[in-house]
Z-matrix of the N, CA and C atoms (Angstrom, degrees):
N
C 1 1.441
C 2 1.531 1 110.81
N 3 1.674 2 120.56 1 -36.66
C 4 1.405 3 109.75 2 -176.68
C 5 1.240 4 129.61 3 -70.17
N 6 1.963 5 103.03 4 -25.48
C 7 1.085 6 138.53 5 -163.37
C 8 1.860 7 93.06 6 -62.73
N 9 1.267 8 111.76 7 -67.19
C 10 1.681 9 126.98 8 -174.82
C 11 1.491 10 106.98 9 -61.67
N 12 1.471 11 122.40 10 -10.74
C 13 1.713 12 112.51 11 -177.33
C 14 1.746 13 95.82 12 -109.65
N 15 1.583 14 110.24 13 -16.78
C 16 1.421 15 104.39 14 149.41
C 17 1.557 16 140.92 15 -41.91
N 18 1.588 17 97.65 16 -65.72
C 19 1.480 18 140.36 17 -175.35
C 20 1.588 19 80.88 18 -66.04
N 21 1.026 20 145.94 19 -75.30
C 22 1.379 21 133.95 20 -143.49
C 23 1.403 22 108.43 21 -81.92
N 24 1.595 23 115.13 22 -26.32
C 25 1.791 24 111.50 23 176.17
C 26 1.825 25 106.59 24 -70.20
N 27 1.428 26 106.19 25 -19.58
C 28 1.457 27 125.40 26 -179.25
C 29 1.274 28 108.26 27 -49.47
N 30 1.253 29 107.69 28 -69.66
C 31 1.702 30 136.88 29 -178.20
C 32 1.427 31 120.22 30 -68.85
N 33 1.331 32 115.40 31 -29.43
C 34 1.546 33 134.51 32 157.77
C 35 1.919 34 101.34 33 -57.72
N 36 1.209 35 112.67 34 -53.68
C 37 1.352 36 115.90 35 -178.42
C 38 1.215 37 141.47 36 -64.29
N 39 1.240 38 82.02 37 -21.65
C 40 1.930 39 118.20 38 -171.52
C 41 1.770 40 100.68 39 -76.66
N 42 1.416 41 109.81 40 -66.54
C 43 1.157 42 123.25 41 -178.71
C 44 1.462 43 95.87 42 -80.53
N 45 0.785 44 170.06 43 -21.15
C 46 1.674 45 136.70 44 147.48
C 47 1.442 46 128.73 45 -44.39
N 48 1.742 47 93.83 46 -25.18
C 49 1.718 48 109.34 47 -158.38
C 50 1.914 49 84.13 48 -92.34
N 51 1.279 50 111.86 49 -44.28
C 52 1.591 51 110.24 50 170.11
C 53 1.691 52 124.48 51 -39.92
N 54 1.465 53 98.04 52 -53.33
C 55 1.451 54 117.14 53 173.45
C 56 1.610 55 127.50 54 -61.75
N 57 0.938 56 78.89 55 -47.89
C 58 2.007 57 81.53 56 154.84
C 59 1.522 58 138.51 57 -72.47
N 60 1.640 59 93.50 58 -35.93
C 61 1.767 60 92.34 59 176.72
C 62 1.764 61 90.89 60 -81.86
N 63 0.944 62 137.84 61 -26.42
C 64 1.537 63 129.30 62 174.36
C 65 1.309 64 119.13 63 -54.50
N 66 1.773 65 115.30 64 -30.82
C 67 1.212 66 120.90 65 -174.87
C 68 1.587 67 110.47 66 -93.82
N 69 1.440 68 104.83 67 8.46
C 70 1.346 69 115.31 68 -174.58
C 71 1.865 70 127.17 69 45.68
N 72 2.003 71 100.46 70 24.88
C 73 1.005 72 126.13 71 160.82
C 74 1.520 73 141.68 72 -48.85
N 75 2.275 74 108.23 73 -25.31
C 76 1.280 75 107.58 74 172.76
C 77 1.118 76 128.80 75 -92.73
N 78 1.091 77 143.09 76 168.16
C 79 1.371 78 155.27 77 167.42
C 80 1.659 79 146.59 78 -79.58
N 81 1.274 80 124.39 79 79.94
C 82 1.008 81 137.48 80 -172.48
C 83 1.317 82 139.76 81 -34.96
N 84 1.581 83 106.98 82 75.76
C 85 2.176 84 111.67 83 -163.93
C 86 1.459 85 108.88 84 85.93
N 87 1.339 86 136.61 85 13.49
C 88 1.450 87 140.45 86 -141.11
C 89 1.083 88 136.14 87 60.59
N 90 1.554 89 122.03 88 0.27
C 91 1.521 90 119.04 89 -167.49
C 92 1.690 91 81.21 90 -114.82
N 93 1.486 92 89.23 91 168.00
C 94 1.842 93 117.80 92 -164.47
C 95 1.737 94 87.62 93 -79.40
N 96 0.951 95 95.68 94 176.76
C 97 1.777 96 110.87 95 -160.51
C 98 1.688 97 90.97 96 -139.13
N 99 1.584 98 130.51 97 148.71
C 100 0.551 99 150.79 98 157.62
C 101 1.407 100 121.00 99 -57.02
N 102 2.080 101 123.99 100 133.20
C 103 1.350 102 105.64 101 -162.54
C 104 2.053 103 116.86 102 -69.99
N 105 0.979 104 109.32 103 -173.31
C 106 1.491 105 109.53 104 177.98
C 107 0.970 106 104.40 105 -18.95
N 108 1.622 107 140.57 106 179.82
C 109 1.260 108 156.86 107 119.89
C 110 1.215 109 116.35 108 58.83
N 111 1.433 110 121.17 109 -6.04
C 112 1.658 111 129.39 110 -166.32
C 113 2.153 112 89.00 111 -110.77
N 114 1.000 113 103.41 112 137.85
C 115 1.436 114 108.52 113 174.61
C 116 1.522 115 102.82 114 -126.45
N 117 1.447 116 111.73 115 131.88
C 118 1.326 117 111.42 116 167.17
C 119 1.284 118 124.71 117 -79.76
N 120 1.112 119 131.35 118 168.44
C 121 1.741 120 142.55 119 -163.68
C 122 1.143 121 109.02 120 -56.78
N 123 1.729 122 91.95 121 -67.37
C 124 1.487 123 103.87 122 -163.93
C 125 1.798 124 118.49 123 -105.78
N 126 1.904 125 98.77 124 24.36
C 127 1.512 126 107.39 125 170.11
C 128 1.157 127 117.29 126 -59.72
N 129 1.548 128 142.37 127 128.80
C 130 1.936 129 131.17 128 163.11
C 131 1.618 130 91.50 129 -94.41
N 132 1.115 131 98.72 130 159.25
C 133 1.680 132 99.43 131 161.26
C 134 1.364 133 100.58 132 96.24
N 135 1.862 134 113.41 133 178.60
C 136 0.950 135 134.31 134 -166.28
C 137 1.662 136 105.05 135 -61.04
N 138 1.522 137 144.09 136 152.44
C 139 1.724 138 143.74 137 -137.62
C 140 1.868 139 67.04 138 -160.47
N 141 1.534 140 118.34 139 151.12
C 142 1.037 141 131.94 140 -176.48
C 143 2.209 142 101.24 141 -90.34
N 144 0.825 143 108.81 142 158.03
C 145 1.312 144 100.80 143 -174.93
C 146 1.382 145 137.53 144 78.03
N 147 1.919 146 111.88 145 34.58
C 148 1.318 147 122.75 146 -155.99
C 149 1.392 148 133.48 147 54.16
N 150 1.382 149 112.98 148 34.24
C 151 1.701 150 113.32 149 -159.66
C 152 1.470 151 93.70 150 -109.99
N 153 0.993 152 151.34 151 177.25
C 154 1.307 153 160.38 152 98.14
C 155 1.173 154 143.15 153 -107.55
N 156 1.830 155 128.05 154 132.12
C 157 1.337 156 102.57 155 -172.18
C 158 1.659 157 127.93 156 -134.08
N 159 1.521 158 111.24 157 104.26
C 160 1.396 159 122.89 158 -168.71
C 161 1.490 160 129.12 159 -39.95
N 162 1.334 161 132.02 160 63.92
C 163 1.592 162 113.46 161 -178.84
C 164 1.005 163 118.31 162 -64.55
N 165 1.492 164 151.23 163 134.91
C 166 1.207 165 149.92 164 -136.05
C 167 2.082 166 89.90 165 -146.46
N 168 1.276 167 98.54 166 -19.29
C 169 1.951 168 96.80 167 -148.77
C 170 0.800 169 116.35 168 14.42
N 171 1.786 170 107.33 169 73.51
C 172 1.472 171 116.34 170 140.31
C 173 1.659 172 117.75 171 112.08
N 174 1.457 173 111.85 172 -28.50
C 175 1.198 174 136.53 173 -173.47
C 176 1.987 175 112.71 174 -58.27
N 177 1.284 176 82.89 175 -30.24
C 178 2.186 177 91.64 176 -175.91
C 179 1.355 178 107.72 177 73.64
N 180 1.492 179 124.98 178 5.31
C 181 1.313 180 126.00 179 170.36
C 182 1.398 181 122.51 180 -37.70
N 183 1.301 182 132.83 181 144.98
C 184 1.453 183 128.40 182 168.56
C 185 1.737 184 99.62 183 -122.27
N 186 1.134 185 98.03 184 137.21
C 187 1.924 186 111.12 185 -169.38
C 188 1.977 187 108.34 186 -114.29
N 189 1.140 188 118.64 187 127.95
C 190 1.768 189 121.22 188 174.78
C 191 1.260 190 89.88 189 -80.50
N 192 1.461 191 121.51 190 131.47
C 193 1.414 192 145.16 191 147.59
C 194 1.356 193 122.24 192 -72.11
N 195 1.531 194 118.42 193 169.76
C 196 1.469 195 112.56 194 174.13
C 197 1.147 196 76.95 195 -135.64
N 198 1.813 197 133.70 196 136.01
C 199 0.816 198 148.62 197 141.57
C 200 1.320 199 145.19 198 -94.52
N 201 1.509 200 122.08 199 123.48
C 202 1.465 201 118.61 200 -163.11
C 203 1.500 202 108.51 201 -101.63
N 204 1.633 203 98.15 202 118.84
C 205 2.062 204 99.51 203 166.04
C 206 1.535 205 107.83 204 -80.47
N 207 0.754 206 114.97 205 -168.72
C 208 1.505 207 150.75 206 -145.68
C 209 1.908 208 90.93 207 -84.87
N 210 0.848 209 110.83 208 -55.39
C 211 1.180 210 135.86 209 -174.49
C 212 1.344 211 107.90 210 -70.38
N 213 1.130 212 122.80 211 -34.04
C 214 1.502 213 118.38 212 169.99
C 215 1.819 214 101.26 213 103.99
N 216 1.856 215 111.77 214 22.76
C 217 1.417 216 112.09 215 179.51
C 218 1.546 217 103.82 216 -95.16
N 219 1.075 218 118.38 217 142.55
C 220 1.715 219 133.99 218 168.82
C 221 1.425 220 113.60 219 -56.63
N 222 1.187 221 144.23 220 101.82
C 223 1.690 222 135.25 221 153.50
C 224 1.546 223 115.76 222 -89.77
N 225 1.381 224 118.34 223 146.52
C 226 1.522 225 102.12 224 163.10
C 227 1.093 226 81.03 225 -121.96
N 228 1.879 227 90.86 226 157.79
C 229 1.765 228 126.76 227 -177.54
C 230 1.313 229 95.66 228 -149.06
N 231 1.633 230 115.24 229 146.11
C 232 1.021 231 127.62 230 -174.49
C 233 1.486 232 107.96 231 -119.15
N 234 1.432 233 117.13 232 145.03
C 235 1.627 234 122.37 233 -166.71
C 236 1.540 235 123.01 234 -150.70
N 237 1.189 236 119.30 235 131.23
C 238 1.379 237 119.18 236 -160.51
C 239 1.692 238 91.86 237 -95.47
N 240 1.253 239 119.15 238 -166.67
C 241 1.415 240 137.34 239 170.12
C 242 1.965 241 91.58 240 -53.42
N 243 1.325 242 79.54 241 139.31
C 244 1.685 243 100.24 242 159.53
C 245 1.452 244 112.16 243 106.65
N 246 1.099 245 143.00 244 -146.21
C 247 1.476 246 171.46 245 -154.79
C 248 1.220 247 128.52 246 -127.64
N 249 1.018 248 134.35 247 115.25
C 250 1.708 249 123.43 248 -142.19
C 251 1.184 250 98.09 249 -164.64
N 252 1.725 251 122.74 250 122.88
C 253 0.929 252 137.65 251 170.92
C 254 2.126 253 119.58 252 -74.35
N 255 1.282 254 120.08 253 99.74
C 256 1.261 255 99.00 254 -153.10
C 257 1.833 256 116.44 255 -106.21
N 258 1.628 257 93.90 256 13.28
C 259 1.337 258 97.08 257 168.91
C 260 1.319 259 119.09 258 -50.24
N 261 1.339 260 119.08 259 -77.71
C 262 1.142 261 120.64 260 -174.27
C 263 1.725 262 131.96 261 10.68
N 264 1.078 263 121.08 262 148.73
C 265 1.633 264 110.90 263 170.34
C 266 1.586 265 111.44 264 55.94
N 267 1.662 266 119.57 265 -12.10
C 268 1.607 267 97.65 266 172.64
C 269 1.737 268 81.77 267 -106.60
N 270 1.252 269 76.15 268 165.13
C 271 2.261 270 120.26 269 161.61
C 272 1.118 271 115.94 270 -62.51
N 273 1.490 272 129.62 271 -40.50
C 274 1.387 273 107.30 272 -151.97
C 275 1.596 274 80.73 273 -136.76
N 276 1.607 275 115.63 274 -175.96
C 277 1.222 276 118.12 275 -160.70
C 278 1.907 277 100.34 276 -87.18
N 279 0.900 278 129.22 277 137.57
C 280 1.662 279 131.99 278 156.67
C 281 1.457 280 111.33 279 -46.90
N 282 1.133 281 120.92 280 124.19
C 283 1.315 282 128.78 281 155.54
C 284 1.750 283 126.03 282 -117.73
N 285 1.228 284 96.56 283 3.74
C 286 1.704 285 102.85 284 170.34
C 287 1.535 286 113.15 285 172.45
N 288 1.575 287 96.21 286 155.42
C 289 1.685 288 87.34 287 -157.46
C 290 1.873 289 77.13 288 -133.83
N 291 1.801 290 107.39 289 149.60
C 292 1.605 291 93.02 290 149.22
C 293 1.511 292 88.06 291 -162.51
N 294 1.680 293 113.09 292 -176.73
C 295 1.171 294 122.93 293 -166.86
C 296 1.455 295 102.51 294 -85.62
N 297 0.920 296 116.53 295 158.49
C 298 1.927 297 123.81 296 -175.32
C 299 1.712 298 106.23 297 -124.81
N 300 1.023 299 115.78 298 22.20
C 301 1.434 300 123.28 299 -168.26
C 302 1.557 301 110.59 300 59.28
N 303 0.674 302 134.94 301 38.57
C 304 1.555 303 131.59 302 178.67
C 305 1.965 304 102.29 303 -98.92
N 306 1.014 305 134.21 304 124.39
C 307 1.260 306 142.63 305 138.57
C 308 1.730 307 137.93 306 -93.54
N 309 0.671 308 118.88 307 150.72
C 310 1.898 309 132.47 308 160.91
C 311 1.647 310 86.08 309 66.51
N 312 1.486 311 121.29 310 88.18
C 313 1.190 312 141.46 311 -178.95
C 314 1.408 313 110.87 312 -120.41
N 315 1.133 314 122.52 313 172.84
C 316 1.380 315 111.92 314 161.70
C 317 1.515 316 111.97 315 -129.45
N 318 1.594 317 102.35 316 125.78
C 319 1.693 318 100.22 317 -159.76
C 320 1.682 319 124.78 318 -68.53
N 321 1.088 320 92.77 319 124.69
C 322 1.633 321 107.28 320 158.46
C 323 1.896 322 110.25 321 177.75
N 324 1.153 323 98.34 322 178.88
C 325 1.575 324 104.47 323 149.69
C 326 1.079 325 144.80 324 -48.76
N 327 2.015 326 121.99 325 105.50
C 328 1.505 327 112.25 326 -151.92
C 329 1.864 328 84.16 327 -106.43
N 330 1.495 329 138.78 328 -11.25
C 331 1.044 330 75.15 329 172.20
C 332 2.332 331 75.77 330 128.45
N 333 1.538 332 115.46 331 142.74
C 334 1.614 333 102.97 332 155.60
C 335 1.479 334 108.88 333 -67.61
């Protein structure tokens, strides 16, 4: 019996935690996130709405991402300096993007 009121507060949790990154409700490292589709200037990091954005200062670095769908599946994408739309090539919607330590990649979509 505890086991199934486990499993179900699980799944209760899951889909709340779904429902929010859908509503593009969380918060990025603690600082506020820019609304939908609007990216700020001087944002680094994951942009709500599949965006991401590489500051490199200056370096031309390209960085492997770990990307999170909707679903809670892993993608990596690879990204040079700039602003980068990183839907592309996944299924389900992006709800968070971050760096995985990966450097000197060559950018695109690698793929779960």
């Amino acid at each position: 019996m505890r086991t199934k009121k486990r499993s179900a507060a699980r799944l209760v949790t899951g889909i709340l935690v779904g429902l929010l990154a859908l509503s593009g409700l969380l918060v990025n490292g603690g600082t506020a996130v820019a609304a939908p589709g609007q990216a700020r200037d001087d944002q680094c990091g994951y942009i709500p709405m599949g965006q991401y954005r590489h500051c490199d200062n200056g370096s031309g670095s390209t960085v492997m991402l770990d990307v999170q769908d909707v679903f809670f599946g892993i993608h990596h994408y690879c990204v040079g300096p700039g602003l980068h739309n990183i839907q592309p090539g996944i299924r389900w919607r992006v709800v968070y993007a971050w760096w995985n330590g990966g450097v000197g990649c060559a950018p695109g979509f690698y793929g779960p």
